[in-house]
PDB file of the backbone (N, CA, C, O) and the ligand in Angstrom, with CONECT records:
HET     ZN  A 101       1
ATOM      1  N   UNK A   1     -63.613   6.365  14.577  1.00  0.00           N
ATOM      2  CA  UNK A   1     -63.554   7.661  15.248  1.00  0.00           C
ATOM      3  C   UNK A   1     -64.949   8.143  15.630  1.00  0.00           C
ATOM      4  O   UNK A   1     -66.009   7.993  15.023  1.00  0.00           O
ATOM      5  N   UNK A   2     -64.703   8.733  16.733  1.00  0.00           N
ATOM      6  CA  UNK A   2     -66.460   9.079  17.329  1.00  0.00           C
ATOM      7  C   UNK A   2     -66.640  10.311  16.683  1.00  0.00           C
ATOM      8  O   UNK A   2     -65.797  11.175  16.439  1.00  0.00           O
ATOM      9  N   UNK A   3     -68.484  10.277  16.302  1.00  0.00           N
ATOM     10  CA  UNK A   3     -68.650  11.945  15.590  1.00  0.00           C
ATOM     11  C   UNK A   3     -69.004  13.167  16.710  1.00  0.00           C
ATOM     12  O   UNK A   3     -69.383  13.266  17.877  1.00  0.00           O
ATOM     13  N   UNK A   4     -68.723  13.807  15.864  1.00  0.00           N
ATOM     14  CA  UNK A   4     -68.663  15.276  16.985  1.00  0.00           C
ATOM     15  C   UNK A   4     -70.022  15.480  17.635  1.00  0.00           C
ATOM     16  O   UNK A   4     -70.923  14.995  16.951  1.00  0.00           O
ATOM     17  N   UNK A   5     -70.455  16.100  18.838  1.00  0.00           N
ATOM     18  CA  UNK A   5     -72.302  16.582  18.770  1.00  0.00           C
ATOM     19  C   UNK A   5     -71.622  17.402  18.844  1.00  0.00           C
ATOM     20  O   UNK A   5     -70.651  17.816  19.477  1.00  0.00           O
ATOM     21  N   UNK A   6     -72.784  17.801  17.466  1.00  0.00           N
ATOM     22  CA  UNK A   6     -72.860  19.292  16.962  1.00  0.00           C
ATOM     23  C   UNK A   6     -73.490  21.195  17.489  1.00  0.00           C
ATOM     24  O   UNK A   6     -73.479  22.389  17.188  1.00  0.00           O
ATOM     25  N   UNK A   7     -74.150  19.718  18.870  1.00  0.00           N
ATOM     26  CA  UNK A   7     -75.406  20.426  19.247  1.00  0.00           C
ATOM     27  C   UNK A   7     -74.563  21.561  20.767  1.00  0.00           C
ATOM     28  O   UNK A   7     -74.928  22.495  21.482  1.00  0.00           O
ATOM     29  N   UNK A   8     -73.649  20.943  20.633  1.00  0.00           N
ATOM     30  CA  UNK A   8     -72.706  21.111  22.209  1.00  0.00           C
ATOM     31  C   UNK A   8     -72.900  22.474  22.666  1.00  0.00           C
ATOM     32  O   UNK A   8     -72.593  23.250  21.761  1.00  0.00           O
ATOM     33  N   UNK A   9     -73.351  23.166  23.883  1.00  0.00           N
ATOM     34  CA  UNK A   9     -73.426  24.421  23.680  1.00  0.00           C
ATOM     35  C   UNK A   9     -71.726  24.914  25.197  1.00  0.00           C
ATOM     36  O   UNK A   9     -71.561  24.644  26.387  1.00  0.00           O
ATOM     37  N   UNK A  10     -70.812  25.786  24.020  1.00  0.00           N
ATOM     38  CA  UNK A  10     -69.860  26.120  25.122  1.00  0.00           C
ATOM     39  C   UNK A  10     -69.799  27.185  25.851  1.00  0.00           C
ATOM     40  O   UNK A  10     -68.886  27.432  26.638  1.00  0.00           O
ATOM     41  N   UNK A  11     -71.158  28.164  25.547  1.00  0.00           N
ATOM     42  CA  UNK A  11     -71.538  29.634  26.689  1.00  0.00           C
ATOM     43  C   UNK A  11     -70.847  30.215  26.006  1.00  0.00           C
ATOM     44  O   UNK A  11     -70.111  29.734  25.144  1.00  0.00           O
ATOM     45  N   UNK A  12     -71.020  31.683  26.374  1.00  0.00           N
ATOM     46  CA  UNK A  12     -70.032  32.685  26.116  1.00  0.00           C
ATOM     47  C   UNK A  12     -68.642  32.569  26.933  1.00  0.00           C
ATOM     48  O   UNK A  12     -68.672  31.985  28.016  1.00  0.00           O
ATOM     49  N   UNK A  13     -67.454  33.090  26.464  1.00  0.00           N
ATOM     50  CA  UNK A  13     -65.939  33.333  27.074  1.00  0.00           C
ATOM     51  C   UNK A  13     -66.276  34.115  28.070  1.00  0.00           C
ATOM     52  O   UNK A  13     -66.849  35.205  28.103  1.00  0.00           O
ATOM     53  N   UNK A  14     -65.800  33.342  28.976  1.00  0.00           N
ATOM     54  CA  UNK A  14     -65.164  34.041  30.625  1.00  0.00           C
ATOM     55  C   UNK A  14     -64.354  35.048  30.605  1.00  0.00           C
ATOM     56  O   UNK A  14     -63.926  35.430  31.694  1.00  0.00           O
ATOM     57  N   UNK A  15     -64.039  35.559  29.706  1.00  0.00           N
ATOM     58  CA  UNK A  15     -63.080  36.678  29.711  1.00  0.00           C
ATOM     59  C   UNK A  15     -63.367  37.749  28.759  1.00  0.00           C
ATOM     60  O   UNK A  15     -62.731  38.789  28.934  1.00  0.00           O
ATOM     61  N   UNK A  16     -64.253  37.706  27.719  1.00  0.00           N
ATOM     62  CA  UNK A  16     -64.804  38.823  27.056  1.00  0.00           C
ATOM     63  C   UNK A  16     -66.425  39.051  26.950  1.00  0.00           C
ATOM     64  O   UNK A  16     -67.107  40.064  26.795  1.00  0.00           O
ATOM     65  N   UNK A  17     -66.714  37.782  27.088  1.00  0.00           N
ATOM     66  CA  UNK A  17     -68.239  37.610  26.698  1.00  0.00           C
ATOM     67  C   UNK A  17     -68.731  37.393  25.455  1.00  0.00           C
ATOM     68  O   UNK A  17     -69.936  37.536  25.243  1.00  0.00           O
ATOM     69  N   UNK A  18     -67.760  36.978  24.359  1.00  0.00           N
ATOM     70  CA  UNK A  18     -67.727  36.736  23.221  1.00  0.00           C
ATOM     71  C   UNK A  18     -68.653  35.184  23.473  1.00  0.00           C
ATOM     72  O   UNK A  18     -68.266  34.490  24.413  1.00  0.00           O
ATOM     73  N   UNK A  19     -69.650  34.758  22.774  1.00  0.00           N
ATOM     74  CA  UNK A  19     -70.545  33.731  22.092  1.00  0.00           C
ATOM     75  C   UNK A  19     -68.993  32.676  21.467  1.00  0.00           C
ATOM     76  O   UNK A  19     -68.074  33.118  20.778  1.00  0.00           O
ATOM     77  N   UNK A  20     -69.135  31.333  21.954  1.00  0.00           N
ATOM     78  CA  UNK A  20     -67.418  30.612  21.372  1.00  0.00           C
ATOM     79  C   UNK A  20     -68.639  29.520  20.753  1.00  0.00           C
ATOM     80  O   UNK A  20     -69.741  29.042  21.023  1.00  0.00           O
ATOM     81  N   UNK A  21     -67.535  29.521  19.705  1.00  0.00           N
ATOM     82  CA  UNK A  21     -67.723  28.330  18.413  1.00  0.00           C
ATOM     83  C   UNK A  21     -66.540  27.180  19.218  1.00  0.00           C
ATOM     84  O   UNK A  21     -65.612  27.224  20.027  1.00  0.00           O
ATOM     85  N   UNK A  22     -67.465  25.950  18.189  1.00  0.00           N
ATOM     86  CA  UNK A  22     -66.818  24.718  18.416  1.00  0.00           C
ATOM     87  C   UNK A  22     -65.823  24.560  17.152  1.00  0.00           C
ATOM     88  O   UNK A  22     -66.131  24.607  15.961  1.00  0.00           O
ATOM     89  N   UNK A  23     -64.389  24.334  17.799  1.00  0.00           N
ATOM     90  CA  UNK A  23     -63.288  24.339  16.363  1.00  0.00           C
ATOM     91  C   UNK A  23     -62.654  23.299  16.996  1.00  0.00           C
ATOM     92  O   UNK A  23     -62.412  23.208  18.199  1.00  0.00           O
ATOM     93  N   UNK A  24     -62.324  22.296  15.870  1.00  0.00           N
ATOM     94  CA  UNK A  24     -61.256  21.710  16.177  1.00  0.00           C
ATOM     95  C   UNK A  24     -59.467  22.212  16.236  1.00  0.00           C
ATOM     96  O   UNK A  24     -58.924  22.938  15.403  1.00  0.00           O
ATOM     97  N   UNK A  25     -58.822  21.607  17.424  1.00  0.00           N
ATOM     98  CA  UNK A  25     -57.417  22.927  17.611  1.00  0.00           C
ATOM     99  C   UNK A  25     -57.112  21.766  17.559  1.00  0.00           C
ATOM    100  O   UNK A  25     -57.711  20.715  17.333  1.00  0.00           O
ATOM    101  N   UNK A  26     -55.210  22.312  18.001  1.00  0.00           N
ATOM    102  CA  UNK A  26     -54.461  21.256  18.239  1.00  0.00           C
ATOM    103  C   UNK A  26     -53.861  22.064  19.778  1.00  0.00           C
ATOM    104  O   UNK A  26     -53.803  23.281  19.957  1.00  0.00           O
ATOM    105  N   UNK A  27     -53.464  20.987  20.756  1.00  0.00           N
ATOM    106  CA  UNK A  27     -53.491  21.231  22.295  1.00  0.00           C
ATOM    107  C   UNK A  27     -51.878  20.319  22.544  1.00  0.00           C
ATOM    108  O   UNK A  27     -51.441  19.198  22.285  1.00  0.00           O
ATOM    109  N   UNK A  28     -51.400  21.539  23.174  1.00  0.00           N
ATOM    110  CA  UNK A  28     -49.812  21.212  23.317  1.00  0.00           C
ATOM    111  C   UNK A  28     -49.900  20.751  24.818  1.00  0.00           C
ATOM    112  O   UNK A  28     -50.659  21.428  25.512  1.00  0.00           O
ATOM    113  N   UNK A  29     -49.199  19.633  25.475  1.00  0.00           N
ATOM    114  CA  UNK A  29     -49.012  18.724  26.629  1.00  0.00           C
ATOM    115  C   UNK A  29     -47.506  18.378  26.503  1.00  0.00           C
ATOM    116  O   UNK A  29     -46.967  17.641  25.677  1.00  0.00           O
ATOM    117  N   UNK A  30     -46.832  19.247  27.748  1.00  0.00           N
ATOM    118  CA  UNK A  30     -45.363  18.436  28.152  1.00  0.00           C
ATOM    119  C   UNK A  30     -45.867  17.684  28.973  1.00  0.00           C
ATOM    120  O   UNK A  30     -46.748  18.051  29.750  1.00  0.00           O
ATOM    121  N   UNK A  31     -45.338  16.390  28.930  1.00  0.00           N
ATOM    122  CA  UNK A  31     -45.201  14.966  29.679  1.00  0.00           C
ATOM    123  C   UNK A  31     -43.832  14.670  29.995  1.00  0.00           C
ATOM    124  O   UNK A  31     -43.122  14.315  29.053  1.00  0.00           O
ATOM    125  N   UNK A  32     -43.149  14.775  31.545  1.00  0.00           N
ATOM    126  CA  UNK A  32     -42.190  14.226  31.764  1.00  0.00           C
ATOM    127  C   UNK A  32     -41.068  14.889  30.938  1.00  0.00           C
ATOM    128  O   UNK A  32     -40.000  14.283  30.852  1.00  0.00           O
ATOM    129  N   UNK A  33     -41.199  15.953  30.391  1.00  0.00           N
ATOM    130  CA  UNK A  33     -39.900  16.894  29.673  1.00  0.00           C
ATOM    131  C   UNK A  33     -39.936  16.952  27.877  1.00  0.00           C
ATOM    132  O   UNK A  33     -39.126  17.465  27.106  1.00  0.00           O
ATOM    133  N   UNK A  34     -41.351  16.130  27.572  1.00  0.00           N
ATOM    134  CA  UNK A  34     -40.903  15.656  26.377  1.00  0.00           C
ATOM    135  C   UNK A  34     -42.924  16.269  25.861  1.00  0.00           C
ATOM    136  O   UNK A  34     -43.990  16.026  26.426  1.00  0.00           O
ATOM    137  N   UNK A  35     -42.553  17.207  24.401  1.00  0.00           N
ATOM    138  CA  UNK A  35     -43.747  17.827  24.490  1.00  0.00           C
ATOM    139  C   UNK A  35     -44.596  16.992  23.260  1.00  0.00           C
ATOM    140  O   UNK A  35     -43.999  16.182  22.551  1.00  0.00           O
ATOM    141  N   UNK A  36     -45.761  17.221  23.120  1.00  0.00           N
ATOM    142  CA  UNK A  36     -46.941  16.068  22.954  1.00  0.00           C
ATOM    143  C   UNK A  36     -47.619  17.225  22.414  1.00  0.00           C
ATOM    144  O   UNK A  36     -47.611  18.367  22.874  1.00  0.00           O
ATOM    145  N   UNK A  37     -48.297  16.728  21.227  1.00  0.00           N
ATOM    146  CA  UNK A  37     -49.561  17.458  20.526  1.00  0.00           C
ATOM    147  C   UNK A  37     -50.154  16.662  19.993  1.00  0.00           C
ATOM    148  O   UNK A  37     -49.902  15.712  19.252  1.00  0.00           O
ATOM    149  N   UNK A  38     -51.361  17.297  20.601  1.00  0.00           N
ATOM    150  CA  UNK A  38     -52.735  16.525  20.054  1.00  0.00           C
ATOM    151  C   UNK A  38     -53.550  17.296  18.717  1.00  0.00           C
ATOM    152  O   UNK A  38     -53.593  18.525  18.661  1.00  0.00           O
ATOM    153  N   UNK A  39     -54.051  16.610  17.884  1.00  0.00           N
ATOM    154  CA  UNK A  39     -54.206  17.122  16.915  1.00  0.00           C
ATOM    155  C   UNK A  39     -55.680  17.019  16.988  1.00  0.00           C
ATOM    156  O   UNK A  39     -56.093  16.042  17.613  1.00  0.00           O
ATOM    157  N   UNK A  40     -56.587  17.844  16.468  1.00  0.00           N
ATOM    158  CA  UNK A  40     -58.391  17.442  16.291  1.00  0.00           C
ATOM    159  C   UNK A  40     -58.560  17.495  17.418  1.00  0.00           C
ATOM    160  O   UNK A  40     -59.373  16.624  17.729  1.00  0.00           O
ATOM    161  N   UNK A  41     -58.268  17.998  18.168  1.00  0.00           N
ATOM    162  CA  UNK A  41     -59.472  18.217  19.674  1.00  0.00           C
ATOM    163  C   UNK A  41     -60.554  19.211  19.637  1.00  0.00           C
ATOM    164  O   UNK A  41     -60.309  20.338  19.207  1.00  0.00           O
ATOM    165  N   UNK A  42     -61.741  18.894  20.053  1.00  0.00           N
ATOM    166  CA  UNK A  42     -62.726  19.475  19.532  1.00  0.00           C
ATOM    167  C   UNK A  42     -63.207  20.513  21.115  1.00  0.00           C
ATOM    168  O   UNK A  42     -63.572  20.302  22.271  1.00  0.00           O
ATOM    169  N   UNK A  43     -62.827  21.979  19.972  1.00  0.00           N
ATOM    170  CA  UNK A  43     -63.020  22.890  21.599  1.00  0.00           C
ATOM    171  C   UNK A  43     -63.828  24.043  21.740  1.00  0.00           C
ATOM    172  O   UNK A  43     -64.359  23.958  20.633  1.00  0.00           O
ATOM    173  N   UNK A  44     -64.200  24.788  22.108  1.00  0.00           N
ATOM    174  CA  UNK A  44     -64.653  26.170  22.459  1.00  0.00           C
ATOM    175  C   UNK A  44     -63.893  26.987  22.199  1.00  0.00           C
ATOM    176  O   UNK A  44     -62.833  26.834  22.806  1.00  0.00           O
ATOM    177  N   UNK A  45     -63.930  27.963  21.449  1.00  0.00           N
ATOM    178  CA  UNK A  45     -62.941  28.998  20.816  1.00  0.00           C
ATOM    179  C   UNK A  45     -63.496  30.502  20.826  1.00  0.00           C
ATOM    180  O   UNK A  45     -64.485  30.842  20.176  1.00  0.00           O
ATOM    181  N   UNK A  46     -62.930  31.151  21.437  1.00  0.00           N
ATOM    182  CA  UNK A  46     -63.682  32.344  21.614  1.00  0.00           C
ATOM    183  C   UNK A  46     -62.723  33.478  20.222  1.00  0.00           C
ATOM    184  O   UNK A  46     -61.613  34.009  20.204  1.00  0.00           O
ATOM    185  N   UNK A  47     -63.902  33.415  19.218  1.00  0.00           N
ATOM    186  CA  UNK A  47     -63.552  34.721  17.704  1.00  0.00           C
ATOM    187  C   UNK A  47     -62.900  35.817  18.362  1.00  0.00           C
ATOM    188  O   UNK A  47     -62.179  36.508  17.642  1.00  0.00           O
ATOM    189  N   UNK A  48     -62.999  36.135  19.607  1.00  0.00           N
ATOM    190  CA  UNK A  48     -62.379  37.526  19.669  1.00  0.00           C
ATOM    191  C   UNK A  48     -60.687  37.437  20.455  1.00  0.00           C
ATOM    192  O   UNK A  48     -59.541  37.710  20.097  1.00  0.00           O
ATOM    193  N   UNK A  49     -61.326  36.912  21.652  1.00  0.00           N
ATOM    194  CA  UNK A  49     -59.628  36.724  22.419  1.00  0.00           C
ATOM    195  C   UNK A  49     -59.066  35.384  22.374  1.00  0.00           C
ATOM    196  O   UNK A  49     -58.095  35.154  23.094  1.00  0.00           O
ATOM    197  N   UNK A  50     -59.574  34.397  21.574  1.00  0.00           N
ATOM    198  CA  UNK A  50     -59.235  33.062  21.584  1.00  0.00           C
ATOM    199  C   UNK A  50     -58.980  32.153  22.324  1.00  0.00           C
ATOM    200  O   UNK A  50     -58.246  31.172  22.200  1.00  0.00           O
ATOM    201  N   UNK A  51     -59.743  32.577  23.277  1.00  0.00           N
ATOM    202  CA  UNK A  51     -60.148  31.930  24.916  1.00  0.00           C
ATOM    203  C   UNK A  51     -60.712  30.532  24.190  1.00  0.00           C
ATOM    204  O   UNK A  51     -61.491  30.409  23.245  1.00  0.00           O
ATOM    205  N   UNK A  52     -59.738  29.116  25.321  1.00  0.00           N
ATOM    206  CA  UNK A  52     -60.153  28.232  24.670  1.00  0.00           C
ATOM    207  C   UNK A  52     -60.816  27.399  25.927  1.00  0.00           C
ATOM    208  O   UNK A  52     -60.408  27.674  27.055  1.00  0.00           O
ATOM    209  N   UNK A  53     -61.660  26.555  25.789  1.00  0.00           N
ATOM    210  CA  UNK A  53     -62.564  25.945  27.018  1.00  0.00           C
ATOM    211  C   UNK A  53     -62.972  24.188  26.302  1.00  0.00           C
ATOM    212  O   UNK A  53     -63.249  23.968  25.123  1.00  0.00           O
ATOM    213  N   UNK A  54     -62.913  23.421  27.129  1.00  0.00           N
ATOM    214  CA  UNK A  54     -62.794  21.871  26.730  1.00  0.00           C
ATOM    215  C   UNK A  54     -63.861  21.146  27.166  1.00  0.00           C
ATOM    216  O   UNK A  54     -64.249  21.594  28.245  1.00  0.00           O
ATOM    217  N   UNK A  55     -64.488  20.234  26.794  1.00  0.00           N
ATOM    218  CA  UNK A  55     -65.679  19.877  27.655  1.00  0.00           C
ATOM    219  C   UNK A  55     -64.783  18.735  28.248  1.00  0.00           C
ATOM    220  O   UNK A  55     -63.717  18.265  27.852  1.00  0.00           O
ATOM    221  N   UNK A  56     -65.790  18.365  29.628  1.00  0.00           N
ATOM    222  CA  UNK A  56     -65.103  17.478  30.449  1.00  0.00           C
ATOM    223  C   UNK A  56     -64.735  16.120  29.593  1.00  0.00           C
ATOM    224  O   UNK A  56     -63.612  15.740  29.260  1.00  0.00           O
ATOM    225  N   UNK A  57     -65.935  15.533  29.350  1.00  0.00           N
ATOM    226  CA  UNK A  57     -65.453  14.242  28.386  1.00  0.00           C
ATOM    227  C   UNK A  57     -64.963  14.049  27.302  1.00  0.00           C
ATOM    228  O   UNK A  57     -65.137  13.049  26.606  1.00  0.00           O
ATOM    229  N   UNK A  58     -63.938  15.506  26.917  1.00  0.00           N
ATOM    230  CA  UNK A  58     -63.580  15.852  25.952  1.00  0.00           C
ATOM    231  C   UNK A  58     -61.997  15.539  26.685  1.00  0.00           C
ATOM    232  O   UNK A  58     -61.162  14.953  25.995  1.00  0.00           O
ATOM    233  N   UNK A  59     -61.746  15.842  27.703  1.00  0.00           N
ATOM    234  CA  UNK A  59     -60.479  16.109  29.007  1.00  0.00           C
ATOM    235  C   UNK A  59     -60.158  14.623  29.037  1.00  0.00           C
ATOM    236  O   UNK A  59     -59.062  14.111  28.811  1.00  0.00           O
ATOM    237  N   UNK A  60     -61.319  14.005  29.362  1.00  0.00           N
ATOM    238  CA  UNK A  60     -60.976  12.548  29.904  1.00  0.00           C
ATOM    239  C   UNK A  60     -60.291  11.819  28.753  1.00  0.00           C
ATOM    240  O   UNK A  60     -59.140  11.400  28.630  1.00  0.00           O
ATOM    241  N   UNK A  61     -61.321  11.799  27.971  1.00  0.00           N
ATOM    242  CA  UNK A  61     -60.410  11.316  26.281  1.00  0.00           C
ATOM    243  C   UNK A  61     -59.355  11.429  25.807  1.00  0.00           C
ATOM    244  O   UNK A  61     -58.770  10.582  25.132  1.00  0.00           O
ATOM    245  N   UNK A  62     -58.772  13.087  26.271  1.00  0.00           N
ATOM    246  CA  UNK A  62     -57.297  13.554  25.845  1.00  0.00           C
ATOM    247  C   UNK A  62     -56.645  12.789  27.014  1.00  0.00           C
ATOM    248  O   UNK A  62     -55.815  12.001  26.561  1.00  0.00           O
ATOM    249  N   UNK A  63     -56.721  12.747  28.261  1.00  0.00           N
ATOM    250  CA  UNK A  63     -56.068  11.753  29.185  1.00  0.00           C
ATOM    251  C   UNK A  63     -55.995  10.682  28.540  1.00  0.00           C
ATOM    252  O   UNK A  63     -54.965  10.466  27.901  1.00  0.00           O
ATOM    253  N   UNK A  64     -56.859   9.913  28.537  1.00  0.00           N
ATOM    254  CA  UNK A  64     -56.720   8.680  28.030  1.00  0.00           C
ATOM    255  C   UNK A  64     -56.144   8.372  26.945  1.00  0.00           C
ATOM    256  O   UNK A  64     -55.765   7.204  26.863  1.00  0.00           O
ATOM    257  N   UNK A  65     -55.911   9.205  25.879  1.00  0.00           N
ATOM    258  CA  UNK A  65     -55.104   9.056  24.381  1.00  0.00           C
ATOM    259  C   UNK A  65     -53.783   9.446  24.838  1.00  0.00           C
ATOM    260  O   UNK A  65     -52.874   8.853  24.257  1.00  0.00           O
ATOM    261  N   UNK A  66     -53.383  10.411  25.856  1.00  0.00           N
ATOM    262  CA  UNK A  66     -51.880  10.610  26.223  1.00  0.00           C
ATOM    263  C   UNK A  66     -50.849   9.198  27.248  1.00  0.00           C
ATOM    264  O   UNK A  66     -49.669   8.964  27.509  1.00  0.00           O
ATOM    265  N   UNK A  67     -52.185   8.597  27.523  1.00  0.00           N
ATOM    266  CA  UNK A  67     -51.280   7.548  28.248  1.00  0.00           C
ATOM    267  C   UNK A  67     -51.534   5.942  27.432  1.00  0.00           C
ATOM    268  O   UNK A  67     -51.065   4.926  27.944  1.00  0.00           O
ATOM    269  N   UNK A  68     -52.174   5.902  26.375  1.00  0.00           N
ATOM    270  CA  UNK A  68     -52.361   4.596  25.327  1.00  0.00           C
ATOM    271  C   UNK A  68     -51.429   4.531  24.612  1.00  0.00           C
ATOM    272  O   UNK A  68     -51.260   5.319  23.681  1.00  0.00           O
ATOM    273  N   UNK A  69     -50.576   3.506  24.925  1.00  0.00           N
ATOM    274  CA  UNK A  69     -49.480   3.638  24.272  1.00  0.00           C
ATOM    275  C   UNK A  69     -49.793   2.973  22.806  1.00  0.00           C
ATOM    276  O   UNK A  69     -49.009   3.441  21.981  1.00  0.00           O
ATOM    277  N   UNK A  70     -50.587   2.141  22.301  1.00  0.00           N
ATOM    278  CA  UNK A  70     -50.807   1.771  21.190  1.00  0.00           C
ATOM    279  C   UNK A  70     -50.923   3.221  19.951  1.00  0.00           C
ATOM    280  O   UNK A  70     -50.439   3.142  18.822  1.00  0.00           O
ATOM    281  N   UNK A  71     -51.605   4.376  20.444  1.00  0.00           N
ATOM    282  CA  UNK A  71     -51.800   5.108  20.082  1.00  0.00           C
ATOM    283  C   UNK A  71     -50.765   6.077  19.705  1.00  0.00           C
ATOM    284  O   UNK A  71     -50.657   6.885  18.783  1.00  0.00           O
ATOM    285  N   UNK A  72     -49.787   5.626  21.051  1.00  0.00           N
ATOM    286  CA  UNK A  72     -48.469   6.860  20.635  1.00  0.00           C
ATOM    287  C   UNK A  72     -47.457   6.116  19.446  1.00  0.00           C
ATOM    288  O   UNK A  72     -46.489   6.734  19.003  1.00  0.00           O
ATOM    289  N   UNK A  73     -47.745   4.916  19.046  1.00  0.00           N
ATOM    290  CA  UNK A  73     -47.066   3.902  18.083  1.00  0.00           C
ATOM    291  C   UNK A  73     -47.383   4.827  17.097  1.00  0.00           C
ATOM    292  O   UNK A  73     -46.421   5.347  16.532  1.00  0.00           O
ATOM    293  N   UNK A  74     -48.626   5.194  16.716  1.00  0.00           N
ATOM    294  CA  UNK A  74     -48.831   5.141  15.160  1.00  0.00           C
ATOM    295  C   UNK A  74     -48.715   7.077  15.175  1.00  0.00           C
ATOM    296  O   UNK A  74     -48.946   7.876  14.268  1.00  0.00           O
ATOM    297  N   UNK A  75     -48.411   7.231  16.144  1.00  0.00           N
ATOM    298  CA  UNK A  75     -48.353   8.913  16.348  1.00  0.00           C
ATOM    299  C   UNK A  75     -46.801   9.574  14.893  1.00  0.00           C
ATOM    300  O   UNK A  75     -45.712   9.005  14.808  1.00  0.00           O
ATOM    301  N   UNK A  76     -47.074  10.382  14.311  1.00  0.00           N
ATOM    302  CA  UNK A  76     -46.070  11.188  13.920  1.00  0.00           C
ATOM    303  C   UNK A  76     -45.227  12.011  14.576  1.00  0.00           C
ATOM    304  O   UNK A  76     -45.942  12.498  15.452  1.00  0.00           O
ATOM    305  N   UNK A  77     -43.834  12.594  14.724  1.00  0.00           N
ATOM    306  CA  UNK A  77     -43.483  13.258  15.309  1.00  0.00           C
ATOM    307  C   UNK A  77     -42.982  14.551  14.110  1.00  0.00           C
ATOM    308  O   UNK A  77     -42.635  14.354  12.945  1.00  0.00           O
ATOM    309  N   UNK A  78     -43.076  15.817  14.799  1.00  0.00           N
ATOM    310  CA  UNK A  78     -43.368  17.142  14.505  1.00  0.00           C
ATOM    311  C   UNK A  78     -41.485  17.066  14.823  1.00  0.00           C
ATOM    312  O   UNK A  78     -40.911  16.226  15.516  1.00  0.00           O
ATOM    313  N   UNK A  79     -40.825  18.285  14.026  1.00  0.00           N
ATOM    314  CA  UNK A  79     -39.603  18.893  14.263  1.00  0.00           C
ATOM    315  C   UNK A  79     -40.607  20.196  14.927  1.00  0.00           C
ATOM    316  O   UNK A  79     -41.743  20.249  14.454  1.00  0.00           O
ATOM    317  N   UNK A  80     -40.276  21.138  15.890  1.00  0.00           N
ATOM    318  CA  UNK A  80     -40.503  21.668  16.727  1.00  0.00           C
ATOM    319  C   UNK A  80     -39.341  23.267  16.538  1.00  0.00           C
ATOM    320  O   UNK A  80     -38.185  22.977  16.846  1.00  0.00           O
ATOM    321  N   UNK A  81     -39.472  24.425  16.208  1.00  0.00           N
ATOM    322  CA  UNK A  81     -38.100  25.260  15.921  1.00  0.00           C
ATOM    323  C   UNK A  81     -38.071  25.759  18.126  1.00  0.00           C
ATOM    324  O   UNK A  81     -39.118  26.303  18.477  1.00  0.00           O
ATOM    325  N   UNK A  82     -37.417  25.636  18.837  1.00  0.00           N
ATOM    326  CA  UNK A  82     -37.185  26.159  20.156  1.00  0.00           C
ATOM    327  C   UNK A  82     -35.972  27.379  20.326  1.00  0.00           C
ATOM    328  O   UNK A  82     -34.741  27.349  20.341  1.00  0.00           O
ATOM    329  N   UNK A  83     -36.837  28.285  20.426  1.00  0.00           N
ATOM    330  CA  UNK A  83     -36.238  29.792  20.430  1.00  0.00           C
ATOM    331  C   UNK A  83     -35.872  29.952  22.267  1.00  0.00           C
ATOM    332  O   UNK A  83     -36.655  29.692  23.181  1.00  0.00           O
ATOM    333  N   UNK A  84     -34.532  30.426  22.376  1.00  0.00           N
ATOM    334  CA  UNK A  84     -34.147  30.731  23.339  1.00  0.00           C
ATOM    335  C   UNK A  84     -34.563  32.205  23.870  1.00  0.00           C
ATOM    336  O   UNK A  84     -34.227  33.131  23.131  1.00  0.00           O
ATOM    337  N   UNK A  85     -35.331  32.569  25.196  1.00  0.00           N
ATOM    338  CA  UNK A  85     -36.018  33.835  25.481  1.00  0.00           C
ATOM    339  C   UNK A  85     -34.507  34.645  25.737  1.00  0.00           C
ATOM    340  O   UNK A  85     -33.619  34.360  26.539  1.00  0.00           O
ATOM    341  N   UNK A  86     -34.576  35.710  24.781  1.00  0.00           N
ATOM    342  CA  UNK A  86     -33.187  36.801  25.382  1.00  0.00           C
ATOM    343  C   UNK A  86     -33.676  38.510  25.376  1.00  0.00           C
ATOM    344  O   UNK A  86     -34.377  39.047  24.519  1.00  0.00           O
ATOM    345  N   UNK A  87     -33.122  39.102  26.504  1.00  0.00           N
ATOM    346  CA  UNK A  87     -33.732  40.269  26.076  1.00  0.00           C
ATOM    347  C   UNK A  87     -33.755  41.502  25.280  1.00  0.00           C
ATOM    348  O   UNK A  87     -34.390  42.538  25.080  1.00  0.00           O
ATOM    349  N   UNK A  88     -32.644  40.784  24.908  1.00  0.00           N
ATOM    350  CA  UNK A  88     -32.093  41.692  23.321  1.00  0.00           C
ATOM    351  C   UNK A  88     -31.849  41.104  22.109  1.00  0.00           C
ATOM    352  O   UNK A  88     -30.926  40.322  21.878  1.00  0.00           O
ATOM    353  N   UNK A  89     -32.789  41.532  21.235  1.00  0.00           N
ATOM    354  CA  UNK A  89     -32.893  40.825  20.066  1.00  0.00           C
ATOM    355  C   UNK A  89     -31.858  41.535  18.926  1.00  0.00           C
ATOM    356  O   UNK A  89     -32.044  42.725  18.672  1.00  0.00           O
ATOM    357  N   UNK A  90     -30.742  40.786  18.224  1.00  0.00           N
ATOM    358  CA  UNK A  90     -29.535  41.421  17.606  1.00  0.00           C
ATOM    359  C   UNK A  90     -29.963  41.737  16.605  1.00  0.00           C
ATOM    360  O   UNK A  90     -29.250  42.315  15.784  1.00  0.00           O
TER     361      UNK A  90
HETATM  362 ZN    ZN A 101     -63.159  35.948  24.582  1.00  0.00          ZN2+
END
C-alpha cells in the first residue's frame, strides 16, 4: 500500500473558508445500479461544513480500483439499510 504525503496542502473550503485537514473517508460510487464504497480514501475535509475535495491522483486511483476486478474479488460486501423517501413520517 502506498504511504500518504503528509505534506499535501488542500487550501481552504470553497464554501466557508474553513482551513481542510487531510482525513481518510469512505466515498460512495453507484456503478451501473449497484452501489460501491471505497474505504481509506485520503481527502480534504472541511471541520466546519464537511466540504470534501480529492486530489487529482487521488481520482485517478479511485478510477482505477473501481474498474480492477482482481480487487473487487477480495472486496467485502456491506448490508446497506435503504429507506424509502415519504412525506409523511407515521
Ligand atoms: Zn467548509
Amino acid at each position: 500500500m502506498k504511504k500518504l504525503t503528509k505534506e499535501y496542502e488542500y487550501g481552504n473550503c470553497h464554501t466557508c473558508g474553513e482551513r481542510m485537514t487531510e482525513r481518510l473517508v469512505k466515498q460512495d460510487f453507484w456503478i451501473k445500479g449497484k452501489l460501491i464504497v471505497l474505504d481509506g480514501v485520503p481527502a480534504g475535509v472541511c471541520p466546519r461544513c464537511g466540504e470534501r475535495v480529492v486530489k487529482s491522483d487521488v481520482g485517478r486511483t479511485v478510477a482505477e480500483l473501481l474498474t480492477n476486478q482482481r480487487r473487487k474479488r477480495r472486496s467485502r460486501t456491506l448490508n446497506v439499510p435503504v429507506i424509502l423517501f415519504e412525506e409523511r413520517v407515521a
